[in-house]
C-alpha positions as CSV (number, residue, x, y, z in Angstrom):
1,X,58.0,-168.1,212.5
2,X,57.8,-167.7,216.3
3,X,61.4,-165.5,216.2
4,X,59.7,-163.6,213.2
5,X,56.9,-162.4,215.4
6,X,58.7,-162.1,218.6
7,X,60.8,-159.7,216.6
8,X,57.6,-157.6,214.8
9,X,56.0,-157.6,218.3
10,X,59.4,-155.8,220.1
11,X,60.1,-153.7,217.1
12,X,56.3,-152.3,217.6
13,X,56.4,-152.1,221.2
14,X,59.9,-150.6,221.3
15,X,59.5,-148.2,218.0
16,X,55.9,-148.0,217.5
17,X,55.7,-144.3,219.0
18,X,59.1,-143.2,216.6
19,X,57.6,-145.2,213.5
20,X,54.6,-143.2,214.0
21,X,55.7,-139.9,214.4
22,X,57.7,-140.3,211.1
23,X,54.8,-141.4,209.3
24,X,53.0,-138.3,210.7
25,X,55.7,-136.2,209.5
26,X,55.8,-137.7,206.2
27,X,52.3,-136.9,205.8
28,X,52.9,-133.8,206.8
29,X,55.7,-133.4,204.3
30,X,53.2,-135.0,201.7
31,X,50.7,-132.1,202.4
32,X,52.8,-129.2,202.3
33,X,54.2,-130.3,198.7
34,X,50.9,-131.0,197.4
35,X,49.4,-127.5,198.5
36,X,52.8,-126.0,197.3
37,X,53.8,-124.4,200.3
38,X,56.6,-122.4,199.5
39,X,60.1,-122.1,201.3
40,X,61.1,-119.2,203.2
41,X,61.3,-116.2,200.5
42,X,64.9,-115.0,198.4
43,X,63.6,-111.7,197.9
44,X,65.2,-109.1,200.1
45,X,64.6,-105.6,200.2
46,X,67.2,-104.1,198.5
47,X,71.3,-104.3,198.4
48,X,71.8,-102.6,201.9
49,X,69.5,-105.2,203.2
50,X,71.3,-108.2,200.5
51,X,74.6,-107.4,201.8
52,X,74.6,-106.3,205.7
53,X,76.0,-109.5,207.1
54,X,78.8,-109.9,205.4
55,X,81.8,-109.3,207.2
56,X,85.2,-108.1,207.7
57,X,87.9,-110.2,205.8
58,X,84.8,-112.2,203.5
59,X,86.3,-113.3,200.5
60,X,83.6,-112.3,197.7
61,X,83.4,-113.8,194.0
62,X,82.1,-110.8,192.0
63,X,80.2,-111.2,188.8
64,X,81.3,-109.0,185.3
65,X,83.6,-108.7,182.7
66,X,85.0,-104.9,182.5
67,X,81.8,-102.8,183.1
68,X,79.7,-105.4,181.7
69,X,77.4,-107.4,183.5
70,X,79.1,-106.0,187.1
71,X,76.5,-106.4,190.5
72,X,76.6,-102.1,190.9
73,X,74.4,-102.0,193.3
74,X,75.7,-104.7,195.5
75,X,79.4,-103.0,195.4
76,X,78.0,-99.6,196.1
77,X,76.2,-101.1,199.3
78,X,79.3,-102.7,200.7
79,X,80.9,-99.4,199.9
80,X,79.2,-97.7,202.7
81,X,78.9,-100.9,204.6
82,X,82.4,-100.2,205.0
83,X,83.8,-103.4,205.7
84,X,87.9,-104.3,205.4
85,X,90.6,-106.8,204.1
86,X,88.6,-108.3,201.6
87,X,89.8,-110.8,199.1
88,X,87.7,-110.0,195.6
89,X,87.8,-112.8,193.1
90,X,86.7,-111.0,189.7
91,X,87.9,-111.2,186.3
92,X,89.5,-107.6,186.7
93,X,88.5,-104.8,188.9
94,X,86.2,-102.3,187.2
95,X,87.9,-99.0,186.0
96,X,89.3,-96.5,189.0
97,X,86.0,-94.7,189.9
98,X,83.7,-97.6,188.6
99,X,82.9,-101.2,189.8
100,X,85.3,-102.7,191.8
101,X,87.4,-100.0,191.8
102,X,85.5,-98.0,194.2
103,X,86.4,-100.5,196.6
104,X,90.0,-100.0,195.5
105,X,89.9,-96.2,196.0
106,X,88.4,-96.8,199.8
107,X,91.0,-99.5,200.8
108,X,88.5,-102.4,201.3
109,X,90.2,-104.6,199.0
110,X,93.2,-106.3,200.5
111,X,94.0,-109.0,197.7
112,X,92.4,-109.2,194.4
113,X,92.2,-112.2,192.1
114,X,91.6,-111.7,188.8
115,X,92.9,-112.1,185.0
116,X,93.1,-108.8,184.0
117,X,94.5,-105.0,185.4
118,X,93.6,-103.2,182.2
119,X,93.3,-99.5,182.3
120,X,92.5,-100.0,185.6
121,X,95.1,-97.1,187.4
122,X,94.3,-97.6,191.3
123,X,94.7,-101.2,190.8
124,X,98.2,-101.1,188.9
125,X,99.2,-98.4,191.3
126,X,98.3,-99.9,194.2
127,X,100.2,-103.5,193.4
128,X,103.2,-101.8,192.4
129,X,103.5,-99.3,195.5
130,X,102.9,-102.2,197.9
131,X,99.2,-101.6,198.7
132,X,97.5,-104.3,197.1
133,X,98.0,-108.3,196.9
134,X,97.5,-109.3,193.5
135,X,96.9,-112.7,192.2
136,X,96.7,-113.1,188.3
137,X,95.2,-116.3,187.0
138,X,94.6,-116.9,182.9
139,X,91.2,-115.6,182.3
140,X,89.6,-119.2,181.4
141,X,91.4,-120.5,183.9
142,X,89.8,-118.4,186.4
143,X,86.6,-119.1,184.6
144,X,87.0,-122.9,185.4
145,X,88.4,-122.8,189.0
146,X,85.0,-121.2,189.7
147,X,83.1,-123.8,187.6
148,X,84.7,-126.5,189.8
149,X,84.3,-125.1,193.1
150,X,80.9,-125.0,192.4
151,X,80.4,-128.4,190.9
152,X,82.3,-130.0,194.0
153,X,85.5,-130.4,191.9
154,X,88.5,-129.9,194.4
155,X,91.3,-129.7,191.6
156,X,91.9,-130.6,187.7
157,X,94.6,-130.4,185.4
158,X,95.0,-127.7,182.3
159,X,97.4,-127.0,179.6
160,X,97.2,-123.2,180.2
161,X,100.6,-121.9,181.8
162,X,102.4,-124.7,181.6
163,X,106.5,-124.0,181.1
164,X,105.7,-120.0,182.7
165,X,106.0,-118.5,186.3
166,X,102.7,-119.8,186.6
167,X,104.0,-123.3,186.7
168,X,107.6,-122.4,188.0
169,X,105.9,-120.1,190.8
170,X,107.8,-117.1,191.8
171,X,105.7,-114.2,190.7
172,X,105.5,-111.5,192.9
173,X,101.7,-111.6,195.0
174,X,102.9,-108.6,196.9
175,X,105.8,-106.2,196.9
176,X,107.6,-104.1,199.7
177,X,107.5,-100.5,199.9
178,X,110.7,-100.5,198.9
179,X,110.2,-102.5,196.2
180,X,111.3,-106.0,197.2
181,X,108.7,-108.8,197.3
182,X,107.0,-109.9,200.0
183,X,104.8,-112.7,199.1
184,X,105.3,-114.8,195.8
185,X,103.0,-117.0,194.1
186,X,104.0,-120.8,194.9
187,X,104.8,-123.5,192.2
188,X,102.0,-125.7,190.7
189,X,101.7,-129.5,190.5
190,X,102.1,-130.8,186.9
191,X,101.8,-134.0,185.6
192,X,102.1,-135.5,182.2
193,X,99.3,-136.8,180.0
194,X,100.0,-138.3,176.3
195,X,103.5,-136.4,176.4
196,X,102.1,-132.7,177.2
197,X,103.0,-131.2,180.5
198,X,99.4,-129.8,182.0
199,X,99.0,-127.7,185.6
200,X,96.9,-128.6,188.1
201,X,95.0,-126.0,189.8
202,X,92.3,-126.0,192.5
203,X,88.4,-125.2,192.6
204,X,87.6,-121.8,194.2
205,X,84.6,-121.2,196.7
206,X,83.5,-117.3,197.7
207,X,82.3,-116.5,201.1
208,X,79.9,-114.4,199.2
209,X,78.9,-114.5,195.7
210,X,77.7,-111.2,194.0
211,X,76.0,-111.5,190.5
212,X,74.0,-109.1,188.1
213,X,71.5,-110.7,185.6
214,X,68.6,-109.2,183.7
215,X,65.8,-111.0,185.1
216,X,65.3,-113.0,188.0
217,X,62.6,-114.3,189.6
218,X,61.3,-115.0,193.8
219,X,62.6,-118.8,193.4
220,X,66.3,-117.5,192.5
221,X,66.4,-118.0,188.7
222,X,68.1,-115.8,186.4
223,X,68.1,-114.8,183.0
224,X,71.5,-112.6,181.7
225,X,71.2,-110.9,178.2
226,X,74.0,-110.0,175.8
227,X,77.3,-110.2,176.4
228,X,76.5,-109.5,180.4
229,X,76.3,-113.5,181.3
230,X,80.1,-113.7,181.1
231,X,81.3,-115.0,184.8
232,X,78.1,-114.5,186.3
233,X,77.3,-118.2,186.1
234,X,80.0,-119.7,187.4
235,X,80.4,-116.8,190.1
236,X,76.7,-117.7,191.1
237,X,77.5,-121.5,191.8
238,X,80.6,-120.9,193.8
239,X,78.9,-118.5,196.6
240,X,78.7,-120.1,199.9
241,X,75.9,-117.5,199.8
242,X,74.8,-116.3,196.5
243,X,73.0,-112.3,196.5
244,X,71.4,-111.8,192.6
245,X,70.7,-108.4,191.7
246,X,68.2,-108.1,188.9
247,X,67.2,-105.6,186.4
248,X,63.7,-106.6,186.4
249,X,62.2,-109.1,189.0
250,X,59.6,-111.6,187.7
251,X,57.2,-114.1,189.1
252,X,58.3,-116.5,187.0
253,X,61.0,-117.5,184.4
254,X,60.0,-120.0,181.9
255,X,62.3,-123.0,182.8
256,X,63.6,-123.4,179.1
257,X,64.6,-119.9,179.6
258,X,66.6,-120.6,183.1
259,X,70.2,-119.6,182.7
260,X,71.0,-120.4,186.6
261,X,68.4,-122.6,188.6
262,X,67.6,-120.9,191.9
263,X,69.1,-123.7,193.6
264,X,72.7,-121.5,193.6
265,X,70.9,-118.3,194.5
266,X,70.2,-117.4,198.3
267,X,69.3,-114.0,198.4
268,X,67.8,-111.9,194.8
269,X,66.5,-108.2,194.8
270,X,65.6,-105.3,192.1
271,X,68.2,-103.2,191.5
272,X,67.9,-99.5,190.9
273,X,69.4,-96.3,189.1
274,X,72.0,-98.9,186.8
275,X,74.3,-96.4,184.9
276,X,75.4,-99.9,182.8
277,X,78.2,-97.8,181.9
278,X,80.0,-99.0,178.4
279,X,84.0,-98.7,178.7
280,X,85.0,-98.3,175.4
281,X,82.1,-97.1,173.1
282,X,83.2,-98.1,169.2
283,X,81.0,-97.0,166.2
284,X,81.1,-98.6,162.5
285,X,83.7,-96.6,160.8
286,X,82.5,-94.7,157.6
287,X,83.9,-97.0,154.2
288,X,85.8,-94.7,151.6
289,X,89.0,-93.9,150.6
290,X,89.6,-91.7,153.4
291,X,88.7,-94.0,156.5
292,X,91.5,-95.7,155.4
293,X,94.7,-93.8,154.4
294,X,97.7,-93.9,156.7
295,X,99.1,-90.3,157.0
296,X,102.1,-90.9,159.5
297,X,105.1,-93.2,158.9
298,X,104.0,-95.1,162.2
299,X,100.5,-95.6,160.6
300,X,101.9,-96.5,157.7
301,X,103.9,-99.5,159.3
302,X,100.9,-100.7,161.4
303,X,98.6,-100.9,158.5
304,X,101.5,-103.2,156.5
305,X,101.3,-105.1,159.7
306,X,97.3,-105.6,159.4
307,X,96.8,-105.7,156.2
308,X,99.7,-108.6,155.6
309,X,97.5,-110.3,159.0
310,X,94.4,-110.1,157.0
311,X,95.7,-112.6,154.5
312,X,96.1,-115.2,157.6
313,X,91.9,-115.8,157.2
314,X,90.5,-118.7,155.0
315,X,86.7,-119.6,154.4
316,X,85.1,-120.6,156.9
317,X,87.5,-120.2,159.9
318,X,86.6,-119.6,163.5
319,X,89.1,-117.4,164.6
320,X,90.4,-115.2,167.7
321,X,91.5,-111.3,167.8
322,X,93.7,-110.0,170.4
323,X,92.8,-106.4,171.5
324,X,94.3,-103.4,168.9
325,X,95.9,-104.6,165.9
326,X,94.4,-107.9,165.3
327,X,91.4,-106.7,165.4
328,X,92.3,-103.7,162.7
329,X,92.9,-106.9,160.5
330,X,89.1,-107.2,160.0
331,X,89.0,-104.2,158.1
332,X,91.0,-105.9,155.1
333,X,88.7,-108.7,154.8
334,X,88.3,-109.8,151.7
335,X,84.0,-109.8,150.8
336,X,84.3,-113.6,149.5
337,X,86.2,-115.0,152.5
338,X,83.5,-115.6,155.8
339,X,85.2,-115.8,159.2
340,X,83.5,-116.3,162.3
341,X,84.8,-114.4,165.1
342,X,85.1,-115.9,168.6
343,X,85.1,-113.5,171.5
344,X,86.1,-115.0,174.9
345,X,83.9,-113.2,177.1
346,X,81.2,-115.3,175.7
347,X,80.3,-114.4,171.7
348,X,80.5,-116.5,168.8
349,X,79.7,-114.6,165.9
350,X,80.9,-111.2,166.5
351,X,79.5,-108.7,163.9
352,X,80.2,-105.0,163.3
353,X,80.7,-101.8,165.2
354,X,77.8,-100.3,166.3
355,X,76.0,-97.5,164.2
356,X,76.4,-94.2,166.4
357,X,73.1,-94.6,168.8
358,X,72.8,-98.1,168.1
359,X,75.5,-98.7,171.5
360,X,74.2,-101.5,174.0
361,X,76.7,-102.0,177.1
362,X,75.1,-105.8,177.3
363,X,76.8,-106.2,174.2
364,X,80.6,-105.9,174.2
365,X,83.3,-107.8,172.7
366,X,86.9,-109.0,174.3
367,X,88.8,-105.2,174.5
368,X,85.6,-104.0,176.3
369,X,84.5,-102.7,173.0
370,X,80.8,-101.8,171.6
371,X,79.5,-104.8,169.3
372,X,76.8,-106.4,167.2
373,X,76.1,-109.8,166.8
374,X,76.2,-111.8,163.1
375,X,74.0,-113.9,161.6
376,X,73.8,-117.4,163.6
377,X,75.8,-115.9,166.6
378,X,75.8,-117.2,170.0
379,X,76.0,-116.3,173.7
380,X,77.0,-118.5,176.9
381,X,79.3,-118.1,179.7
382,X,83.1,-117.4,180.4
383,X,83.9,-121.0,181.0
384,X,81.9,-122.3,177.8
385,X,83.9,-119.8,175.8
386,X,87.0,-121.1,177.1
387,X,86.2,-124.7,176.5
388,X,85.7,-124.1,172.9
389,X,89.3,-123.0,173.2
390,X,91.5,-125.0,175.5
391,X,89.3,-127.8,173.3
392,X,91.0,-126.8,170.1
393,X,87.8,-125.7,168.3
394,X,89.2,-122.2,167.2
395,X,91.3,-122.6,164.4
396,X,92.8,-119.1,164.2
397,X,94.1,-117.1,166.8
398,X,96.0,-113.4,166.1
399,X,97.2,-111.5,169.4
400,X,99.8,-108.9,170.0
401,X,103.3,-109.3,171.2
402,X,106.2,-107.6,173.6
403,X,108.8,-110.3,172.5
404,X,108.8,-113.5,170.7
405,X,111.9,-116.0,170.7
406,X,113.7,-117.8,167.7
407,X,111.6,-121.5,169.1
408,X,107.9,-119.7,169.8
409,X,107.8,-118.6,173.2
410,X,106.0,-115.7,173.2
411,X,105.7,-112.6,176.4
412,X,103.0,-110.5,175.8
413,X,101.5,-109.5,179.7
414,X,103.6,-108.0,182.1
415,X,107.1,-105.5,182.2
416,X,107.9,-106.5,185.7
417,X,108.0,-103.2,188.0
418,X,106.7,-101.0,185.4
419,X,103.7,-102.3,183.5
420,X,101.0,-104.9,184.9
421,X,98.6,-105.4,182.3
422,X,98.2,-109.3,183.4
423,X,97.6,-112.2,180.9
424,X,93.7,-112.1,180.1
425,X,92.9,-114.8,178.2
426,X,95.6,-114.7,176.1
427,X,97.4,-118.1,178.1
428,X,94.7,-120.1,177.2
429,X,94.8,-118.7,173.5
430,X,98.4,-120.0,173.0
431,X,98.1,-123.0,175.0
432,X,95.3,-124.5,173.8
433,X,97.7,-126.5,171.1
434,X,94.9,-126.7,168.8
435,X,95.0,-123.3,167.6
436,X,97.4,-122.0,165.0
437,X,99.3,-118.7,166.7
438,X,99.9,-115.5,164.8
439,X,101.8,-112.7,166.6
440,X,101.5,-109.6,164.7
441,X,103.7,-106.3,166.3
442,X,106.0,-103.9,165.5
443,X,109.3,-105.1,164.8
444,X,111.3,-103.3,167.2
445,X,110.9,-101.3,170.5
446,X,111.3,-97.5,170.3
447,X,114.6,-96.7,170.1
448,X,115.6,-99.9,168.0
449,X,115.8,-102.4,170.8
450,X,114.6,-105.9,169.9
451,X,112.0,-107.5,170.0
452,X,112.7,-110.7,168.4
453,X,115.3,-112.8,170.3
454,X,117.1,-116.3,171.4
455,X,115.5,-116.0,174.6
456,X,112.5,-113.9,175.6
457,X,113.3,-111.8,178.7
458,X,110.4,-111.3,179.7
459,X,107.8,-113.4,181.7
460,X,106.6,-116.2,179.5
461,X,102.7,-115.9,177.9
462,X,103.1,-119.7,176.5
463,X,106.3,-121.8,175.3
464,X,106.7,-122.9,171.6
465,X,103.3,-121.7,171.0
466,X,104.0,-119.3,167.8
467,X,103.8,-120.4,164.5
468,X,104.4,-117.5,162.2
469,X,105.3,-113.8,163.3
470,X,103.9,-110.6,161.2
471,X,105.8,-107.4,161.8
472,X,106.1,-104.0,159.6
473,X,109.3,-105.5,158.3
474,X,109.1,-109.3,157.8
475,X,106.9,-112.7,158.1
476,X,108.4,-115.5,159.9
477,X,108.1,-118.9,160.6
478,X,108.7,-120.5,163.0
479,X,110.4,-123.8,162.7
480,X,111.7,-126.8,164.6
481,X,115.2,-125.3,164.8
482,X,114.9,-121.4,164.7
483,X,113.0,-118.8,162.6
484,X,112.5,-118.9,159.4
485,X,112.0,-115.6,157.0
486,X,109.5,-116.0,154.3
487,X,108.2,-112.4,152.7
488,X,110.2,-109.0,153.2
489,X,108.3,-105.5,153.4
490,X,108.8,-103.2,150.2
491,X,112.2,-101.5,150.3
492,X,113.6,-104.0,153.2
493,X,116.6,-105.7,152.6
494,X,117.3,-109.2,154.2
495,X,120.4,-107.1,155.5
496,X,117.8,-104.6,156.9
497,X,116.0,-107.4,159.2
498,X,118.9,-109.0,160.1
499,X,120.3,-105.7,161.7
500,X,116.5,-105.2,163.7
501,X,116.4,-108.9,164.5
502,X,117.6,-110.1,167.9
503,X,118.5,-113.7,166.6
504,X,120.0,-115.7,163.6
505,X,117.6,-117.2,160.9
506,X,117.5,-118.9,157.7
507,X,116.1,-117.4,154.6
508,X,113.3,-119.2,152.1
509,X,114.9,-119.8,149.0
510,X,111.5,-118.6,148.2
511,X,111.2,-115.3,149.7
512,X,109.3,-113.0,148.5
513,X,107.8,-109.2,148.7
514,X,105.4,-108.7,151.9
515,X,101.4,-109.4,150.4
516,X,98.9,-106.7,151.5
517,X,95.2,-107.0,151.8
518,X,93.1,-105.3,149.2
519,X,91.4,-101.8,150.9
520,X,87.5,-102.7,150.3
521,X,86.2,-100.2,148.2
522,X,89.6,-99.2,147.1
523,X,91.7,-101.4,145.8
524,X,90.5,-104.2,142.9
525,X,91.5,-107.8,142.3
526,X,95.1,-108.4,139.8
């Protein structure tokens, strides 16, 4: 008892003055949170002001997907702030004199990292001639690197890429002027979980994080609409500083409403003067007869192609559609057979074309396209979209191809030197392993080359992903020991296919004619 007060009494002595002051100061603290005294305000006074100290060589994450949902007021502002040798992580880079691509055409952009080139002429020019450090990731990929830089995650593992020259390494970063390679993308870990080879890749973290959303409020929260959420979530987390521009800037957001909590956002203001410019504006096609009659030979084989693709859908199937012909396959759908219609740039439940006037750039589909929503559709993020994938959920997925092999592998991205197109998020499509692939293309080049072969010659898209291949001449399967053919197009001899068809393969003893979708409207039921 004695050493128990000798120890109160020197502790009071010695401390007394420190124990005090903390109790003042948490009394202090106590007062300023029950008169809700507010931290130092987000709300800055426009983009000039948002984006003046950010510096030469800043890496910036930027929010969008195509036009949709990009921070235009932010990338204007550090257009005239004029800064250099930036690194841009972005899903792709705008179009040449839109989006990123103004910072393109003004040389601030010294490396981009992104999924996608697209249309995008500056950016493929620029990469080819030696201007431009490129990076391509798989689109959901990208998606979740940002997700785990912001949650703290310093690396995970993923099926997407796995057997390509994203695993192997190797693919050109940055070429010459002459046209040798000067940096190359290094080799990834792997490692092996219930027999599957997966990649590891690591989190990534912006300097500066630039993100668009429709509403916003002065503690930092935002609300996207449509279509226009895409990366903007996961580009918001992974900002060492975070700038928000909003469309309409509220006092406050109801918190059920909250799409990112403030917490993530440093800086938010009210943009101004938003073209929202839509990339590819696509109206509902008039039904009849003559919406949907070939006229040349050329149309006539792509519409085999989509109409025998159409056939693929059952009941009740979620299913993805590559950009062009896949999605021409919709048109053939028969009225008793419902699909639903995943999008990966965040829509589940894709409905029609848009009636002309009836356009709304927050609501686009994967090719960039003009879109409606169906009954019981939903909207989330970039990196929700691609968990429903790599997670096996989608049960259907139908892309385009440049080659496929005799065991699956499929090349559908890049012509090395000539055409950079990059992968999208067609890696993760075909990687997933829980998704049936379709590849649906023409069956040869122009000129007759092949497109079908032992060995793709191209740079990979997935290994043994493919399971059946559609083309104006033939169906395949594809089977544990090479291709098998299953239906013939009208007038094509197995003779015929052999000659287009880069690769041996056996023939169904029950092959059969090439079946065609019914035109709605046009054709009736046998």
């Amino acid at each position: 008892l004695l050493a128990a007060r000798r120890v109160r009494m020197l502790a009071t002595s010695r401390f007394g003055t420190t124990f005090s002051r903390l109790g003042l100061r948490a009394l202090s603290s106590k007062a300023k949170y029950e008169g809700h005294m507010q931290p130092p305000s987000k709300i800055v006074a426009n983009a000039k002001a948002a984006v003046a100290d950010i510096p030469t060589g800043s890496t910036l994450l930027v929010g969008g997907f195509g036009l949709c949902g990009i921070p235009e007021n932010s990338i204007e502002a550090i257009q005239h702030l004029g800064v250099k040798d930036l690194t841009c992580v972005s899903n792709n880079a705008g179009v040449d004199d839109f989006g990123l691509g103004k910072l393109l055409q003004t040389g601030q952009i010294k490396r981009m990292i992104s999924s996608y080139v697209g249309e995008n002429k500056t950016f493929e020019r620029q990469y080819l001639e030696g201007d431009l450090e490129v990076e391509l990731i798989p689109q959901g990929t990208l998606a979740e690197r940002l997700r785990a830089g912001g949650a703290g995650i310093p690396a995970f593992y993923t099926p997407t890429g796995s057997g390509t020259v994203l695993q192997d390494g190797g693919f050109p970063i940055k070429y010459n002027k002459d046209g040798g390679v000067s940096i190359y993308s290094p080799p990834r870990e792997t490692r092996v979980f219930n027999g599957r080879v997966y990649v590891m890749e690591t989190g990534i973290i912006g300097d500066f994080a630039l993100v668009k959303a429709w509403k916003g409020d002065k503690h930092g929260n935002l609300l996207f609409r449509g279509t226009a959420r895409n990366f903007n979530p996961m580009v918001a987390t992974a900002g060492r500083v975070t700038i928000a521009e909003v469309e309409e800037l509220v006092d406050e957001i109801n918190p059920d409403d909250v799409h990112v909590p403030g917490i993530y956002v440093h800086r938010i203001f009210q943009g101004e003067n938003y073209e929202k410019r839509i990339e590819r504006v696509v109206n509902a096609k008039p039904k009849g007869p003559a919406a949907n009659k070939a006229q040349t030979d050329s149309q006539k084989a792509r519409e085999r192609i989509v109409r025998r693709a159409a056939l693929e859908f059952k009941d009740g199937m979620y299913v993805n559609l590559g950009i062009g012909l896949p999605t021409q396959s919709l048109g053939y759908l028969h009225e008793d057979i419902n699909v639903i219609l995943q999008s990966e740039n965040g829509l589940l439940g894709m409905g029609a074309y848009p009636e002309v006037g009836e356009e709304d750039a927050d609501f686009i589909n994967a090719g960039k396209e003009t879109v409606t929503c169906a009954p019981g559709a939903s909207i989330f993020s970039s990196a929700e979209s691609f968990a429903m994938i790599r997670g096996g959920h989608v049960h259907l997925t139908i892309l385009g191809g440049l080659q496929v092999s005799a065991n699956g592998d499929l090349a559908n991205w890049i012509v090395p030197g000539s055409m950079v197109k990059g992968m999208g998020g067609a890696m993760d499509l075909v990687g997933s392993g829980g998704s049936r692939v379709v590849v649906i293309m023409e069956h040869c080049v122009k000129g007759g080359g092949h497109k079908i072969l032992p060995n793709c010659t191209l740079p990979l898209t997935g290994r043994r992903v493919v399971h059946r291949i559609i083309t104006d001449l033939a169906v395949f399967d594809v089977k544990e020991n090479g291709l098998l053919l299953r239906e013939h197009a009208p007038g094509v001899t197995v003779d015929d296919i052999k000659a287009a068809t880069g690769c041996p393969f056996d023939v169904s003893p029950s092959l059969k004619e090439m079946g065609q979708a019914l035109l709605p409207g046009v054709d009736t039921l046998n």
